[in-house]
C-alpha positions in Angstrom: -16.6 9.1 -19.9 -14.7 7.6 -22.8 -12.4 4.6 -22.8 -8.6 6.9 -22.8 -9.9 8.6 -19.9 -9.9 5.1 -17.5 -7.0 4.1 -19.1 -5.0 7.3 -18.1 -6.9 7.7 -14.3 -8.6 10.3 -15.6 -12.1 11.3 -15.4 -14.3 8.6 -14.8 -11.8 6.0 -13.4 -12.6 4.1 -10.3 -11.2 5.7 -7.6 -12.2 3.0 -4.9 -9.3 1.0 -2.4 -7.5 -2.3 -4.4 -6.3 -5.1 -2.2 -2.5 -5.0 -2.9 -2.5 -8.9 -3.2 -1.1 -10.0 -6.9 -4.3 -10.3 -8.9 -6.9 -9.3 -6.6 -9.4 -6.6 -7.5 -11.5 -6.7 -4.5 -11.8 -3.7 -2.3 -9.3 -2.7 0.5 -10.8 -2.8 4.6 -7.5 -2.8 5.8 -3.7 -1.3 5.7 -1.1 -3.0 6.9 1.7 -0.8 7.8 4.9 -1.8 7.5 9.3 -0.9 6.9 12.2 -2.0 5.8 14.7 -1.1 8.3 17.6 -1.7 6.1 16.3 1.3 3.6 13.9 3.5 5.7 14.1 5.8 8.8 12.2 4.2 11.7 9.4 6.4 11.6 8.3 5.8 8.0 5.5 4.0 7.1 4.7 2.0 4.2 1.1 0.8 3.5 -0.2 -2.2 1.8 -4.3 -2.4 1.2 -5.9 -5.8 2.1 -9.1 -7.8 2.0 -10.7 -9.4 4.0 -9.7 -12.6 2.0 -5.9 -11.8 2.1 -4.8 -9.8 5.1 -3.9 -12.6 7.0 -1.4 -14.0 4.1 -0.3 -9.9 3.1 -0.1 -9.9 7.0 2.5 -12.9 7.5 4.4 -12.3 4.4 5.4 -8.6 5.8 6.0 -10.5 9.7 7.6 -13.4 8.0 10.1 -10.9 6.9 10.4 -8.3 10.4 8.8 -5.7 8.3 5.1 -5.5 9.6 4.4 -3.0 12.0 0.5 -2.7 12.5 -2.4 -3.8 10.9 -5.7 -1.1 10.9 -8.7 -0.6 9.3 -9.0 1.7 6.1 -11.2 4.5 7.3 -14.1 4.8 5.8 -14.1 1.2 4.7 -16.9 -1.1 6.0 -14.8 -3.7 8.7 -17.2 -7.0 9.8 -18.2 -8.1 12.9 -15.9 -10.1 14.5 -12.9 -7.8 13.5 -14.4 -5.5 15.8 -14.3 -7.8 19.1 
């Protein structure tokens, strides 16, 4: 592995989920589906990766602004507890 290769997203590169919140760097457990009506047909689906930390906020920013359409966990990613009561 050599330093232009996880530059470019080539060999070697991490490959894991990224929360979609500016900044953040912790792994997705979530994906928040969501549309614009005003650009997209009403069957296409956007999806923005959360947290744990920031799916609520990710969450309310997309509702805030009548484009969230359902919030489920990433497969394959590890979802706590209480998420699942």
């Amino acid at each position: 592995m050599n330093l232009l290769d996880q530059l470019s997203g080539g060999p070697g590169a991490e490959d894991r989920a990224r929360c979609s919140r500016k900044g953040c760097r912790a792994d997705a457990v979530w994906q928040l589906l969501w549309n614009n009506p005003r650009i997209h047909p009403p069957e296409r689906r956007k999806i923005w990766l959360a947290c744990e930390e920031h799916r609520g906020w990710l969450q309310e920013y997309l509702q805030a602004r009548s484009l969230w359409k359902e919030t489920l966990p990433l497969p394959g990613a590890p979802v706590s507890e209480s998420d699942n009561a």
